[in-house]
C-alpha positions as CSV (number, residue, x, y, z in Angstrom):
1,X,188.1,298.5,234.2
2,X,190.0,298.0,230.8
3,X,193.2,299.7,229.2
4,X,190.4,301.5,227.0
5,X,188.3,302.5,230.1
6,X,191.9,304.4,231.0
7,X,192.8,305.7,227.8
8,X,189.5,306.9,226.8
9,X,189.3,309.0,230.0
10,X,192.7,310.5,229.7
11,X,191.6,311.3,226.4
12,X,189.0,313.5,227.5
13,X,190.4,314.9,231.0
14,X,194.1,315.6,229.4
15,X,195.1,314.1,232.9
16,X,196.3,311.0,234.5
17,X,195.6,312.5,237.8
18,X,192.1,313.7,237.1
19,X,191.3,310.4,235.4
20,X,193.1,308.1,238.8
21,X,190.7,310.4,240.4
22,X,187.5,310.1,238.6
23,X,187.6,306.1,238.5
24,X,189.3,305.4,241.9
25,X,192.7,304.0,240.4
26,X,196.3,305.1,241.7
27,X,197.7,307.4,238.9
28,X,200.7,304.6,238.5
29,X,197.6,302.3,237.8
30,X,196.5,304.9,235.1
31,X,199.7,305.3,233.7
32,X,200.6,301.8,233.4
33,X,197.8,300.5,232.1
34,X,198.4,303.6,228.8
35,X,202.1,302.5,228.9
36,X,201.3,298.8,228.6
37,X,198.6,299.6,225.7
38,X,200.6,301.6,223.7
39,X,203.6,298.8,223.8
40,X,200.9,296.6,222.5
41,X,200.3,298.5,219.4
42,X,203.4,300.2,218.9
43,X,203.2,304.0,219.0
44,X,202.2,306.1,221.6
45,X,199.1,307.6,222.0
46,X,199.5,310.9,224.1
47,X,202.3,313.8,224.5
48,X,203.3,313.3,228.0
49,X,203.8,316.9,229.2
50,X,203.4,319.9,232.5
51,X,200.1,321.0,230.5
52,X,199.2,317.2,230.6
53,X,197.9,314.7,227.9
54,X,197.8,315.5,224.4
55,X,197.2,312.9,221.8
56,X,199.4,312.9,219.6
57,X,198.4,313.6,215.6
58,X,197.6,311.2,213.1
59,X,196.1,309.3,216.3
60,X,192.2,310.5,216.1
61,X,191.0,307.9,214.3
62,X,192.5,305.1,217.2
63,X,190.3,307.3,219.2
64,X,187.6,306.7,217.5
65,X,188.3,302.8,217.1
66,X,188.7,303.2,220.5
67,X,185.6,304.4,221.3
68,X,183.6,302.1,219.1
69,X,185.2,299.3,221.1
70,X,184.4,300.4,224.1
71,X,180.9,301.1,223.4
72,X,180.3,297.6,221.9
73,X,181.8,296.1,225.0
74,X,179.0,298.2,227.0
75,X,176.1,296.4,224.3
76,X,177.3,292.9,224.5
77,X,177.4,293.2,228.5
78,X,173.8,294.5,228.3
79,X,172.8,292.3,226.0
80,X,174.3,289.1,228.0
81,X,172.9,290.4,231.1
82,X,169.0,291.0,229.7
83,X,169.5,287.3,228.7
84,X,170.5,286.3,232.1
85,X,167.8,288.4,233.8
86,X,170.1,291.0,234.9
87,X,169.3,295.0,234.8
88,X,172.7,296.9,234.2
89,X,174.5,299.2,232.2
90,X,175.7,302.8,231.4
91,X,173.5,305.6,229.8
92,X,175.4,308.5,228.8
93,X,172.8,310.8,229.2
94,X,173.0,315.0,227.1
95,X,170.7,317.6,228.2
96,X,169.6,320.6,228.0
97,X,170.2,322.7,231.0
98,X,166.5,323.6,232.6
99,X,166.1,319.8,232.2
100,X,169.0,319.0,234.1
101,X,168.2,321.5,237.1
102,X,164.3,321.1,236.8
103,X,163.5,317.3,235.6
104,X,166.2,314.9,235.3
105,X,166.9,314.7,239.4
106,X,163.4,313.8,240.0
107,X,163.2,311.0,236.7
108,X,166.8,309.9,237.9
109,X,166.0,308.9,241.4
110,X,162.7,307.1,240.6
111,X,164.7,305.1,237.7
112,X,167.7,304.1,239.9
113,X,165.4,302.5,242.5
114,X,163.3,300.2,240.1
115,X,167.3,299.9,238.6
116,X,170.2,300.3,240.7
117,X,172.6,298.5,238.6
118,X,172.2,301.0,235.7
119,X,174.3,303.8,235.8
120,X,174.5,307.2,234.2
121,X,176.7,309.9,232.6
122,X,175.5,313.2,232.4
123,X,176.6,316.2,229.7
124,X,174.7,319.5,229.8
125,X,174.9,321.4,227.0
126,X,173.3,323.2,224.1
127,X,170.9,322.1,221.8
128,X,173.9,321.9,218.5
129,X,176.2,320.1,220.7
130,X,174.6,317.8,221.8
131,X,172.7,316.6,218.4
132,X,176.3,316.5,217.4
133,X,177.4,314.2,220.4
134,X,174.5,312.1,219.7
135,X,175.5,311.4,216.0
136,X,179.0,310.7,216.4
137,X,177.9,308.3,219.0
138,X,179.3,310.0,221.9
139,X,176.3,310.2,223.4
140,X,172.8,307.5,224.0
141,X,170.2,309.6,224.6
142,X,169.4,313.7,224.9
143,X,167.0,315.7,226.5
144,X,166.6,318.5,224.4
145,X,163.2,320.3,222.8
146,X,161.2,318.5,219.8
147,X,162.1,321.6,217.3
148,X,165.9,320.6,217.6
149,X,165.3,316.5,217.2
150,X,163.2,317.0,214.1
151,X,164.7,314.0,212.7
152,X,165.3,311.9,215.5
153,X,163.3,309.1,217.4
154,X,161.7,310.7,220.2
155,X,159.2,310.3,223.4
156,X,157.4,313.7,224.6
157,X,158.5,314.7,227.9
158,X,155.5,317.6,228.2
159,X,155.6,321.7,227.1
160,X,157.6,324.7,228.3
161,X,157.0,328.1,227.4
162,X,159.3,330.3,226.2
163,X,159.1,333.7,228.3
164,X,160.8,337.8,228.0
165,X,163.2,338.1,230.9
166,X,163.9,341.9,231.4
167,X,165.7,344.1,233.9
168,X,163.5,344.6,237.0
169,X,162.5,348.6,236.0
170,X,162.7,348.0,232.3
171,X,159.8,349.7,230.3
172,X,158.2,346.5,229.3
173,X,158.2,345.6,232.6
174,X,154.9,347.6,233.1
175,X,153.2,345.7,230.9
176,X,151.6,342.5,232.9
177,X,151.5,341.0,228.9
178,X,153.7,341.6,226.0
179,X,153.2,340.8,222.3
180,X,156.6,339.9,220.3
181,X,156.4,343.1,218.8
182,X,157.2,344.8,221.6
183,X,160.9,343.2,221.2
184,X,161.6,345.5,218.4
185,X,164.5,347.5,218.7
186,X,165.2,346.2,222.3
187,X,169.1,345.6,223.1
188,X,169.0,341.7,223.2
189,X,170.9,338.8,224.6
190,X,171.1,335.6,223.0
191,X,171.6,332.2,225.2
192,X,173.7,328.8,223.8
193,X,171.7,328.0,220.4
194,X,172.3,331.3,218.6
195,X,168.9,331.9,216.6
196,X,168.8,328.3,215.2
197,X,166.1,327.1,217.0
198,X,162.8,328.2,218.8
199,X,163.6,332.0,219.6
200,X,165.2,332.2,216.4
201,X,161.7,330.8,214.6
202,X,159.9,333.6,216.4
203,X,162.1,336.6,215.0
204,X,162.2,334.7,211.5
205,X,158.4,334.4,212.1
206,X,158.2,338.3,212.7
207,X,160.3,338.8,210.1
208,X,162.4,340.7,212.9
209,X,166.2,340.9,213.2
210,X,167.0,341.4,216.9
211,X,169.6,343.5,218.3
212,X,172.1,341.7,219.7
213,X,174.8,343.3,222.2
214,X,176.2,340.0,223.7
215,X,176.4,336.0,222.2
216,X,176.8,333.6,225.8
217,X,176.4,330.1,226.0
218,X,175.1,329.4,229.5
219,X,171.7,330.5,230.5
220,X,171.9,331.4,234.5
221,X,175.2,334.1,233.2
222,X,172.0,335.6,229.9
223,X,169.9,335.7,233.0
224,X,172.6,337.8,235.2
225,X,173.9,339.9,232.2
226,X,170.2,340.9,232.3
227,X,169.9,341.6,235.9
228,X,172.8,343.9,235.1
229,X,170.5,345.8,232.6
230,X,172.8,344.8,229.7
231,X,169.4,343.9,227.9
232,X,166.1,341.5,227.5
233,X,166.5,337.7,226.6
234,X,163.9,335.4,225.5
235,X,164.4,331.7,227.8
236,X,162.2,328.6,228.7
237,X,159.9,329.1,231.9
238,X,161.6,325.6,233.2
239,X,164.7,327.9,233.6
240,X,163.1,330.6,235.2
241,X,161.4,328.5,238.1
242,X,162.8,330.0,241.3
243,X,166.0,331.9,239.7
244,X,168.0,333.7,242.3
245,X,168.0,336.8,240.4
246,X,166.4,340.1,240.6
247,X,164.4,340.1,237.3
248,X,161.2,340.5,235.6
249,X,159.6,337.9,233.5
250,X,156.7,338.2,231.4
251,X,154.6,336.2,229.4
252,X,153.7,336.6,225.9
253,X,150.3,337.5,224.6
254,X,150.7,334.7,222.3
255,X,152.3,332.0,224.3
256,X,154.7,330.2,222.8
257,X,155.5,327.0,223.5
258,X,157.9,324.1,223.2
259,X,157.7,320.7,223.4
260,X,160.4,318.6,225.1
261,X,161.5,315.3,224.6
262,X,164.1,313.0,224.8
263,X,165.8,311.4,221.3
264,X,168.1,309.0,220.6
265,X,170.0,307.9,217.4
266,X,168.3,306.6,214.3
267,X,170.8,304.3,213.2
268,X,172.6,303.1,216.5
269,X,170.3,300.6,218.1
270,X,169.1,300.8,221.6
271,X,170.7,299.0,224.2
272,X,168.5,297.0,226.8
273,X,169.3,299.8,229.2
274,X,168.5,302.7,227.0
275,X,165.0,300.8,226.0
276,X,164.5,300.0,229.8
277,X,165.0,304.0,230.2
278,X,162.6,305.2,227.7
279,X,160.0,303.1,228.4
280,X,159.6,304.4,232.2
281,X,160.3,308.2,230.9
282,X,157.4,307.5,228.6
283,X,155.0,306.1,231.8
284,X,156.3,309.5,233.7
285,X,154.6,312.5,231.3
């Protein structure tokens, strides 16, 4: 573990304690190894304070050097071990969140026993953030649907539909089908992504403007919030599958559907372990 391994975990936790923890280090390793670091270059790096570690300003782009460092430290590892005949390395993996419950797990555990030396980081989030992650390198890989990696490198995963949610004894709930239309007028929540992807394609489709009461950016609380009878939501079936929640779900007359996939950058090459990792997703669908 490097000075950069340290800093760069502080930098994201705001804690020396949370960091010690996370990696297995003392906190006086943590802290010494930041101290030492910053005498090297000269300035410090962080705000030592109760609320924890704030970098300090003017020092994001360090941060950003920093980062750049340490992931060309991961490549050149990779790359000297798929010389040597070695399988290692760290994905940092982004995903959606009915991938992570539903998929991942399952891919994850056949991978790590064909490669136990490769190891992962996982982010859930939404669609925006993590095509954001993924371009300022933050990120090697995301699970996320085809619609929202239009312009990145991707390998199909399969196809989700997109389903109405609705309180149990909502009126549309009689209805064993339901055509988009019927959303008209309906109080509507929207999940993470807003309406710039798939649900928001099907109202621009409609030429329908829906009525939103509430904005909420993880899909089990949309899924509660509707339970409550605060409104209808439109969410993947991958999400839906087993839900501890007293809803109704319905699919459309016209099924829509999604394709999901997993993308990585267009101009940040591939490491050996992120190649290794595609191929066997791509012998898995």
């Amino acid at each position: 573990m490097s000075k950069i391994d340290f800093i760069l975990d502080v930098y994201e936790t705001h804690s020396i304690s949370k960091t010690a923890t996370r990696l297995n280090y003392t906190q006086s390793a943590v802290s010494q190894a930041i101290s030492n670091y910053e005498k090297e270059i000269g300035i410090a790096l962080f705000k030592r304070s109760k609320a924890g570690m704030t970098p300090l300003p003017g020092t994001e782009k360090i941060f950003e050097e920093l980062k750049n460092i340490q992931s060309s430290r991961a490549h050149i590892e990779q790359f000297a071990a798929k010389i040597s005949g070695l399988e290692v390395g760290l994905i940092r993996i982004g995903t959606i969140q009915s991938i992570a419950y539903h998929w991942l797990p399952g891919i994850l555990k056949k991978f790590t026993a064909l490669y136990p030396k490769i190891t992962f980081q996982l982010y859930v989030s939404s669609f925006q953030e993590l095509n954001y992650k993924l371009q300022e390198g933050e990120l090697d890989c995301i699970f996320t649907s085809e619609y929202a990696a239009q312009d990145l490198p991707n390998t199909t995963l399969g196809e989700d539909e997109l389903m109405l949610v609705m309180p149990k004894h909502h009126p549309l709930s009689k209805k064993l089908m339901i055509s988009f239309s019927d959303v008209m007028g309906q109080d509507f929540i929207m999940s993470a992504d807003d309406t710039d992807y798939e649900t928001g394609e099907l109202f621009r489709m409609y030429r329908m403007e829906p009525n939103v009461q509430f904005y909420i950016n993880e899909d089990y609380t949309v899924i509660k919030m509707v339970e409550q009878g605060f409104g209808i939501a439109i969410l993947p079936n991958l999400l839906l599958y087993n839900i501890p929640f007293d809803v109704c779900v319905r699919s459309f007359t016209e099924h829509y559907k999604r394709k999901l996939v997993v993308a990585r950058s267009s101009t940040v090459e591939a490491s050996p372990a992120l190649e290794r990792f595609i191929t066997f997703i791509s012998t898995q669908h």
